[in-house]
Residue, then its C-alpha position, 0 to 999 in steps of 0.5 A: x528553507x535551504x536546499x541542505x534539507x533535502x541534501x541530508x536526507x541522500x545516503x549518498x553525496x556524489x557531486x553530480x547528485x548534489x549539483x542536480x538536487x541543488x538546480x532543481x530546487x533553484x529552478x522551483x525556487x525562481x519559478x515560484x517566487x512571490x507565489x504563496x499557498x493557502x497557508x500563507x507561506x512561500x510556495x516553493x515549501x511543497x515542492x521541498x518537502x514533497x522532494x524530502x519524503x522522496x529522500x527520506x523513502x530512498x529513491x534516486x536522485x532524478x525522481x527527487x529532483x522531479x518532485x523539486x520541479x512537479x508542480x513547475x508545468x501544472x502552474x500555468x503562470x511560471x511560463x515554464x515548457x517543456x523545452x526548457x526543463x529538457x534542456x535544463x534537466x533532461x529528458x527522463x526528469x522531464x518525462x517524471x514531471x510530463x506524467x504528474x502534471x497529466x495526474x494533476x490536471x485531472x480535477x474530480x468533478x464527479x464520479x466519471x471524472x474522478x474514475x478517468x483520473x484513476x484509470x490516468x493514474x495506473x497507466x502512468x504507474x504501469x508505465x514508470x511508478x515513480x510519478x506515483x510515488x511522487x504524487x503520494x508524497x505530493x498529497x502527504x504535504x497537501x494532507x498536511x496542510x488540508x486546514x486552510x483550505x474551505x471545508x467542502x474542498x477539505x472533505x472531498x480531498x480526504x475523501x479521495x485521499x482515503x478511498x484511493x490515495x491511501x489503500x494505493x501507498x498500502x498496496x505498494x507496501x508503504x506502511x508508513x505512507x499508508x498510516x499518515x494519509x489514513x490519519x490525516x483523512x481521518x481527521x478531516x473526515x470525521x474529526x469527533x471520531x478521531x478526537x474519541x480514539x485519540x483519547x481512548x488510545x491516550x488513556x490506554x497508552x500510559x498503562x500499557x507503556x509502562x507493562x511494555x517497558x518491563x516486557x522489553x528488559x525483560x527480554x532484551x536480557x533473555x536473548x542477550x543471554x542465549x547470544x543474540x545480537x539485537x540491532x533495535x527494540x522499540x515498540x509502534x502504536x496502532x495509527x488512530x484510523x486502523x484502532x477505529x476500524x479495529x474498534x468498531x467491529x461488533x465482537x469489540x464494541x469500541x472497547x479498547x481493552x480488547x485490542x491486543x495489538x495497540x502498541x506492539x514491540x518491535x524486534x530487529x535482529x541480523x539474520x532470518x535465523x535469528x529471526x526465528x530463534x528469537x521466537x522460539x526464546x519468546x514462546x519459551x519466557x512466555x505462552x502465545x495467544x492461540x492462533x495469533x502466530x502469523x510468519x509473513x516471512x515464510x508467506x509474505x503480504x501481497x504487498x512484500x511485507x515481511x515479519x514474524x508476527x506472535x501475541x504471548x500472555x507476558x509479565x502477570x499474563x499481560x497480553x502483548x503483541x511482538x514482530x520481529x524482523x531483519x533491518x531490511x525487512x523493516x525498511x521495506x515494511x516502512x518504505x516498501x517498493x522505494x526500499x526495493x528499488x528497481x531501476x532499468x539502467x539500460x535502454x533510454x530513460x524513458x524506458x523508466x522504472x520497472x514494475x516489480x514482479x510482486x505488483x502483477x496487481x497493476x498489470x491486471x488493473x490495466x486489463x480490468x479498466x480496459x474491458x470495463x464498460x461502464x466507469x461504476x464497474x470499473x470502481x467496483x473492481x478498483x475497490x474489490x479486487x484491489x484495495x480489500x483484505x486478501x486471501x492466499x490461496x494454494x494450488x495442489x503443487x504449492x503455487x499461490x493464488x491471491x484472492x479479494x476476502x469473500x472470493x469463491x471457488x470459482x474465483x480461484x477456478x479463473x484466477x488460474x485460467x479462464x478455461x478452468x473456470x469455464x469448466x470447472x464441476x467443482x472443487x476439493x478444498x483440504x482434500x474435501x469434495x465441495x461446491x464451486x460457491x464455497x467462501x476461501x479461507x487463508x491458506x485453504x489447498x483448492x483443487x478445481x475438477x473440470x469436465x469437457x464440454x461443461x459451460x458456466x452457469x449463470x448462477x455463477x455471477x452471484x456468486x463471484x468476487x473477482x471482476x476478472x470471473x465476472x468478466x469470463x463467465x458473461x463473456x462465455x455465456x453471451x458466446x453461447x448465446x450467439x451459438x444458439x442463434x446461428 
């Protein structure tokens, strides 16, 4: 296990990188030496291959470094203080490994302990995001290695890892994350249901590859012909626990034939043009699946994702599944918020990493936790808000309001202000005059009517979504009730 592991993975060499990288890993290295994991192989492995998925991700070289030296405060046995990882490595590394430690430390022992450890954890990510990112990677290699702990630890750390750790890699945009965590838990969570899609996707795979790899020359050769330049072809398989989600939805009935999109093939090309020429080549060689064209350029994921995304009866009307994007496109689908990565040069390191714009979602998190009264309520908005399907929605002059799947109406009304919803009469939703208790659709136009003077409704409540709806309506009506007792 040698320092060169995680030196390969730098796209860049500088002198000081490598001199960094290569003391941290020093450091780990003597402050666990003679300490062994559960698996029976030397300590100082995590720290590596947590610091080695932080590299593979593209992140900068100090939140590398912090993922060398995470676990360096939290053993309380390597003597180690803050002062000396100060003095060794600086300030801004040290406030990377002061953050995961405090996340480590909170052990989930319950459900109001494990509530506190996800309120910690986005008040860390709100104030630098990389030691979220670190404590993903972190929890990768311990998923990886989950087997050799007692099987009621096991249980508890998919669980968690499903449920918190794995929705959060896909709310960042970090497909690839998101995919192994969502695996791994699988496994341990209901391992006959993993073996049985394992099989299916098998058994499916072989015919499907060989269809695949026709469909692929087939146009490769279209596309080279119209004077396109491809930078990549390959195809993805569905990762096993989102073909088990997919399966067990009634209208499929664990029938695999029924998935479309099982192994889908994946076009890289130069330009967002070319994107958009290469499906208009497609829909020319072969007819598209009715409503399966989905253009995540145009209206990108909540989470960043971008791609155009089409399903057409290809070769002998074999159904098949074909997204195409750009190189930077994919890396960001992969990767997500480490491909954009956003870091504040200016001011103190402390200072830290700053939130993209995209990920307002965290902002709002912290606002939800702050109000919440009880722990439940605030889980309740943790898995509602944040971690559902989404909807998009416009408004009349185009904007975009991201709502949790089976959102109202009135949702809409106070995701646009509180004083619109607390007014609000009713709605036009495609220029038809509705109810405020009517269920979005995607790209449904909302325009909300309000009225002066006009309070909620308690009805409402039953109605609502959004704890930020909830949040508004009760507080207008408990207002009203302290009005009427002056």
């Amino acid at each position: 296990m040698e320092v060169t592991e995680i030196l390969n993975l730098l796209r860049e060499k500088r002198e000081e990188d490598v001199d960094l990288i290569s003391r941290a890993f020093e450091f780990a290295k003597k402050v666990h030496e003679g300490v062994k994991r559960a698996s029976g192989e030397d300590y100082t492995t995590h720290p590596v291959e947590t610091a080695k998925t932080l590299a593979r991700s593209g992140l900068d070289v100090p939140t590398i470094a912090a993922g060398l030296l995470h676990d360096v405060l939290e053993d309380g046995d390597t003597g180690t203080t803050e002062n000396t990882i100060r003095k060794e490595f600086g300030d801004e590394i040290l406030f990377l490994v002061q953050g995961v430690t405090k996340l480590g430390k909170l052990k989930y022992r319950g459900e109001e302990r494990r509530i506190e450890n996800l309120r910690k954890m986005f008040l860390a990510m709100a104030e630098d995001i990389r030691v979220i990112l670190i404590r993903l990677a972190d929890r990768l290699h311990n998923m990886k290695t989950l087997e050799y702990l007692p099987p009621e630890k096991q249980k508890r750390i998919a669980l968690e890892t499903l449920e918190i750790y794995a929705p959060l890699a896909k709310r960042l945009g970090m497909g690839k994350m998101n995919s192994e965590l969502e695996d791994l838990a699988f496994l341990h969570l209901f391992r006959e249901d993993y073996l049985h899609t394992k099989e299916l996707l098998k058994t499916r795979y072989q015919a499907q590859e060989k269809i695949l790899a026709r469909v692929k020359y087939k146009l490769k050769e279209e596309l080279e012909k119209n004077g396109l330049e491809i930078l990549a072809m390959d195809s993805r398989v569905k990762h096993l626990y989102s073909l088990y989600k997919k399966l067990r939805e009634p209208e499929r009935d664990m029938d695999i034939r029924e998935v479309y999109d099982l192994i889908a093939l994946r076009v890289i090309v130069k330009t967002v043009e070319d994107c958009y020429r290469t499906l208009g080549i497609i829909h020319q060689m072969w007819k598209p699946y009715p409503g399966r064209i989905k253009d995540y350029i145009a209206l990108p994921k909540l989470n960043g994702y971008q791609s155009l995304h089409t399903t057409v009866f290809a070769l002998d009307g074999n159904i098949t599944e074909i997204q195409i994007r750009t190189e930077k496109m994919h890396h960001e689908a992969e990767y997500g918020i480490a491909a954009h990565w956003a870091y504040s040069e200016s001011g103190k390191p402390k200072a830290g990493a700053r939130i993209n714009p995209k990920l307002s979602w965290v902002n709002q998190l912290l606002e939800l936790q702050r109000d919440a009264k009880q722990s439940s309520e605030f889980l309740d908005s943790l898995r509602i808000d944040f971690f559902k399907d989404r909807v998009f929605c416009f408004t009349p002059k185009g904007d975009v309001i991201d709502l949790p799947e089976g959102a109202t109406a009135i949702d809409f009304a106070y995701a646009i202000h509180s004083d619109i919803g607390n007014s609000a009469v009713g709605a036009i939703i495609n220029h038809k005059f509705v109810g405020l208790d009517t269920v979005l659709k995607n790209t449904d136009i909302v325009e909300i009517k309000t009225q002066k003077n006009k309070k909620p409704n308690p009805e409402w409540l039953r109605n609502v979504r959004t704890s930020l709806a909830k949040k508004h309506i009760r507080g207008a009506i408990y207002k009203e009730k302290l009005k009427n007792l002056e």
